[in-house]
C-alpha positions in Angstrom: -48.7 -37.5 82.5 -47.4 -38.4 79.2 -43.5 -37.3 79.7 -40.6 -39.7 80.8 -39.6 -39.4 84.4 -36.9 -41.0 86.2 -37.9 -42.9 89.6 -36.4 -45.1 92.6 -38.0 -48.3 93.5 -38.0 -47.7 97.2 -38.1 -50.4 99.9 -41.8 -50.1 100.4 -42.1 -50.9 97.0 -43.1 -47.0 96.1 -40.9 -44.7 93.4 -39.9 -42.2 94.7 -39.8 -39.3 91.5 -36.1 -38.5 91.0 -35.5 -39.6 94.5 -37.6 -37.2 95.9 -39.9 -36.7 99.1 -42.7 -37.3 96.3 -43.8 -41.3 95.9 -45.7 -43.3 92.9 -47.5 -46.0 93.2 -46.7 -48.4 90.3 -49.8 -48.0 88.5 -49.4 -44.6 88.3 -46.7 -45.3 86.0 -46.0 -46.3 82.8 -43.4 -48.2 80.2 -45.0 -46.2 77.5 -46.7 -42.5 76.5 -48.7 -44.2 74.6 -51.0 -45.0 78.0 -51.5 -41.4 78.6 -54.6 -39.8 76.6 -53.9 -35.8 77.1 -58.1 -35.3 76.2 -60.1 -38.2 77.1 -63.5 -38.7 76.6 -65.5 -38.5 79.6 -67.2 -41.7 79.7 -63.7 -43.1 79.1 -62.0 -41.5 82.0 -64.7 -42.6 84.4 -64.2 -46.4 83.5 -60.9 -46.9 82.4 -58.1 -48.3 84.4 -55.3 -47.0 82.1 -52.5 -45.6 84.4 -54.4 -47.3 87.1 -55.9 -43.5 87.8 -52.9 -42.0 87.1 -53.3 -38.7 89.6 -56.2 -38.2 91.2 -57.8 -35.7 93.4 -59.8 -36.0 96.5 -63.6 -36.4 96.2 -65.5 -32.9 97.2 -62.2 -32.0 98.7 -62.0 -34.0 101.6 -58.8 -35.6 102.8 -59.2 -38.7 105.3 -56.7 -39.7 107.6 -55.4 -42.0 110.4 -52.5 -41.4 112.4 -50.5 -44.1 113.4 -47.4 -43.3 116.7 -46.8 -39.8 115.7 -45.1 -37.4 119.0 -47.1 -35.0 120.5 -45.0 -32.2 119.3 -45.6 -33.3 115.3 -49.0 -33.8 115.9 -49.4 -30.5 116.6 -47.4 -29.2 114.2 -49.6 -31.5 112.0 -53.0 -30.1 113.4 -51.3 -26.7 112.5 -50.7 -27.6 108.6 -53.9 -28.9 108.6 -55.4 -25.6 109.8 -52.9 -24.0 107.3 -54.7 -25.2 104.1 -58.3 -25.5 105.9 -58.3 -22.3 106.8 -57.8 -20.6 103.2 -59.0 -23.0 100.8 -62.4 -24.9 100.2 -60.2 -28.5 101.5 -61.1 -29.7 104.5 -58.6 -32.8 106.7 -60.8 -35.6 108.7 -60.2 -38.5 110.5 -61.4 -41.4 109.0 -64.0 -43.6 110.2 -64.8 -46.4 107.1 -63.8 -44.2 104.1 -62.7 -46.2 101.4 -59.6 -43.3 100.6 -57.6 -42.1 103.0 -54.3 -41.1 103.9 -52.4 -42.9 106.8 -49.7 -40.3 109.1 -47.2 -42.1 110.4 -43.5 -41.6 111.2 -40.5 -42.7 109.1 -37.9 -43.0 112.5 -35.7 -40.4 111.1 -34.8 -37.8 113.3 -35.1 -35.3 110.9 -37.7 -32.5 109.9 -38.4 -34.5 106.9 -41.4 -35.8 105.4 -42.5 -38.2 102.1 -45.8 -38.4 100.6 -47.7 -40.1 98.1 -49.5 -38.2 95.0 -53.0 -37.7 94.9 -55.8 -40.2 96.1 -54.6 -43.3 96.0 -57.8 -45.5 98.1 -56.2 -46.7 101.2 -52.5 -47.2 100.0 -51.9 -43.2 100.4 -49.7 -42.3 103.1 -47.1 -39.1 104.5 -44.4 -40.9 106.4 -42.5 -37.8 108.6 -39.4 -36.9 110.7 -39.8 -37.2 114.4 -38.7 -33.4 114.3 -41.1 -32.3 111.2 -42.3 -28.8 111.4 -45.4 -27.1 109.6 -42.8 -25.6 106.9 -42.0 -29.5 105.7 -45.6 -31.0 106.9 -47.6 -28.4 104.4 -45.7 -29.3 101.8 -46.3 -32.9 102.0 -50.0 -32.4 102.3 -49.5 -30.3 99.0 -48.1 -33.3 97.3 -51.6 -35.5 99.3 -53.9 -33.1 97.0 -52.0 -33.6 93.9 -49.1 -31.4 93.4 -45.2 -31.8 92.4 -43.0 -29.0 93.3 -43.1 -25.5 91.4 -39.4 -25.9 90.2 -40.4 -28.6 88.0 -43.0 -26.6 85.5 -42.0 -26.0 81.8 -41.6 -22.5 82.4 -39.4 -21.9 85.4 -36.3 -20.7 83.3 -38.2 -17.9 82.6 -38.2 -16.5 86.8 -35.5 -18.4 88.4 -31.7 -20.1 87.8 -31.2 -23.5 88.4 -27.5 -24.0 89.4 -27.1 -27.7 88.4 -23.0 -26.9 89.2 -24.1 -26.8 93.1 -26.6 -29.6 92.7 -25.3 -33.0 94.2 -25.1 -35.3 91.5 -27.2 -37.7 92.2 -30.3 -35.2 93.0 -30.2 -33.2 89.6 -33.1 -35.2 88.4 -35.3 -33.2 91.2 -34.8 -30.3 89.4 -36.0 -31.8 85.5 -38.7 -29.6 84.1 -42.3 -31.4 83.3 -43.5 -30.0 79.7 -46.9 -32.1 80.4 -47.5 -30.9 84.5 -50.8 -29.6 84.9 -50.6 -25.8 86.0 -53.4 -24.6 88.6 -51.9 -21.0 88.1 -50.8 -19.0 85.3 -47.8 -17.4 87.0 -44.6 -19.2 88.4 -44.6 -18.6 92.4 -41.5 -18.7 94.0 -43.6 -18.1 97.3 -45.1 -21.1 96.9 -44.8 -24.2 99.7 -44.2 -26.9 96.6 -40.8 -24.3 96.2 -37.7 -25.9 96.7 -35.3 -23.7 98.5 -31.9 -22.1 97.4 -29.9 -24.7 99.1 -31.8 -27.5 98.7 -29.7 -30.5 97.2 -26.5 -28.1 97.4 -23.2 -30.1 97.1 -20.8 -27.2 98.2 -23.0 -24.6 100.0 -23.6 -22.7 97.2 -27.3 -21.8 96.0 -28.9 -24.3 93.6 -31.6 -22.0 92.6 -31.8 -18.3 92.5 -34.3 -15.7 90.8 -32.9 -14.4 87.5 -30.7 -11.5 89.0 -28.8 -13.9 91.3 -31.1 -13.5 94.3 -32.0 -16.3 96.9 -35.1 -16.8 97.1 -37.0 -16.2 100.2 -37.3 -19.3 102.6 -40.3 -21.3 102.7 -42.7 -20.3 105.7 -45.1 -22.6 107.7 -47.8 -21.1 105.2 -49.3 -21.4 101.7 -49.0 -18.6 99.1 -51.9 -16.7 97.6 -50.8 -18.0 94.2 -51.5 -21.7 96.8 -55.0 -20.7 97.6 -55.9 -19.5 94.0 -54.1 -22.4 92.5 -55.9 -24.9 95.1 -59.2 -23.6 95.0 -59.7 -23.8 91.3 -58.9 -27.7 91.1 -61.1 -28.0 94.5 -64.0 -25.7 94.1 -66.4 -24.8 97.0 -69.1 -28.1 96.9 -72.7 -27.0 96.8 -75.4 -27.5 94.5 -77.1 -25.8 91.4 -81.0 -25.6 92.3 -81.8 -24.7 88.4 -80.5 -28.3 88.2 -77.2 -30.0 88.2 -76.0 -29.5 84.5 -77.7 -25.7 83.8 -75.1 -23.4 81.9 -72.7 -26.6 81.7 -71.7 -27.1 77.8 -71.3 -30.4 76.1 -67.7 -31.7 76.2 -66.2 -31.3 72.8 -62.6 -33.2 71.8 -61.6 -30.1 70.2 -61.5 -28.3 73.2 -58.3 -28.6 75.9 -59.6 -28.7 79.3 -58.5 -27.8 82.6 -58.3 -30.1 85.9 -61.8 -28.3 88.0 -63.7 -28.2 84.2 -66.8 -29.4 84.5 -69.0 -30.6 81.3 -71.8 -32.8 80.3 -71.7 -35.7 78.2 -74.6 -38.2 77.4 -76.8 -36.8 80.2 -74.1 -36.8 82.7 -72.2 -34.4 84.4 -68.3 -34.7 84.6 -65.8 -32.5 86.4 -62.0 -32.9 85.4 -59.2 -34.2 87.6 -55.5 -34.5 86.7 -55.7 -37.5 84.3 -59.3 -38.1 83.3 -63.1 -37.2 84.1 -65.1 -38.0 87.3 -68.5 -38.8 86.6 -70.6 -36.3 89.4 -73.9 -37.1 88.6 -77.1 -37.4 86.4 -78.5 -34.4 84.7 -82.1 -33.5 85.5 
């Protein structure tokens, strides 16, 4: 999104960003800034391969899957994450039959409650590899990085609600805890509730906290649930689908460069309607 980042070529051929659970796909990135345009026209966004799609979010909220050899116990601790987020927010989790983009489950062998997950849609390259002990608190998460979304300790303004201790940090994971001046926030407030939260130990190097609220505080640990700020934040970049019957584009205004725009936006350009995802405009449909 237009700001450096430092990323691990993995084995699979993934980066993983800063060496975290979070993966890119190689045309997701770039040697240069220069390939990201912050306010793209919409006719633009819809054709160009630039970033090769760079982030993008799943069409009218629906995430398809396959699982491939996951335990009984994680797929039910899978089944629960997926009624987690189905429950509170317009996305919805089904299996594939021939959908072009999904997501495949799988396990990664470690016998861990871990988990690692792609960004965004991704066609059928988009996976969440997990533990053989994952729980719901690790499994949520991962889906939260599925629908587009790096972790909360990484937005521009987080030094103004919580302490990042980089003296407790092991060394070679302080880059999880770099702050993205170009993220894209879905809420206007920080949430330390929230399941894209690291927590106070996480990457600790001496047992010490590596992040704390502003009076020294831990923070609380993360549950097997999303936070309201989760649902708000979720449901205004994947809106509740349904149709206008004034017509499609009624009460939608033009799209206008001098405006800044917001991932859910939706505007019309040429006679077509447009809604805006993380990197560029999806093209909905005709105007009446």
């Amino acid at each position: 999104l237009g700001s450096e980042v430092k990323v691990r070529l993995e084995e699979d051929g993934t980066y993983s960003l800063a060496g975290s659970d979070l993966r890119l796909f190689e045309d997701q990135l770039s040697d240069s800034a220069e390939a990201f345009d912050e306010n793209p026209t919409p006719d633009a966004g819809a054709t160009s391969l630039a970033l090769g799609g760079g982030v993008q979010k799943w069409t009218d909220g629906v995430v398809y899957y396959v699982i491939n050899g996951l335990s009984a116990s994680v797929r039910s601790e899978l089944q629960a994450s997926f009624d987690e987020w189905t429950s509170k927010t317009n996305v919805t989790f089904k299996e594939r039959t021939n959908q072009s983009n999904y997501i495949t489950i799988s396990s990664s062998g470690s016998n861990s409650n871990s988990g690692v997950a792609t960004l965004g849609m991704n066609g059928s390259r988009g996976f969440i590899r997990l533990g053989t002990r994952a729980t719901a608190v690790v499994i949520i998460h991962e889906l939260g990085h599925t629908l587009g979304y790096i972790h909360e300790q990484n937005r521009s303004d987080r030094d103004d609600f919580v302490i990042i201790n980089f003296n407790n940090i092991v060394p070679d994971a302080q880059d999880q805890f770099f702050k993205s001046n170009s993220a894209v926030f879905l809420t206007g407030q920080f949430d330390i509730n929230s399941t894209m939260m690291y927590g106070s130990f996480t990457f600790s190097r001496n047992g010490q906290p590596t992040i704390t609220d502003l009076s020294g505080n831990l923070l609380p640990p993360r549950q097997a649930s999303i936070s309201a700020l989760d649902v708000q934040g979720t449901n205004s970049l994947y809106p509740a689908t349904g149709t206008n019957p004034a017509g499609p584009c009624d009460g939608v205004a033009e799209w206008s460069p001098s405006t800044q725009y917001f991932v859910g936006d939706r505007v019309t350009y040429f006679g077509g309607l447009y809604e805006r995802d993380f990197t560029r405009w999806n093209f909905i449909t005709r105007c009446n």
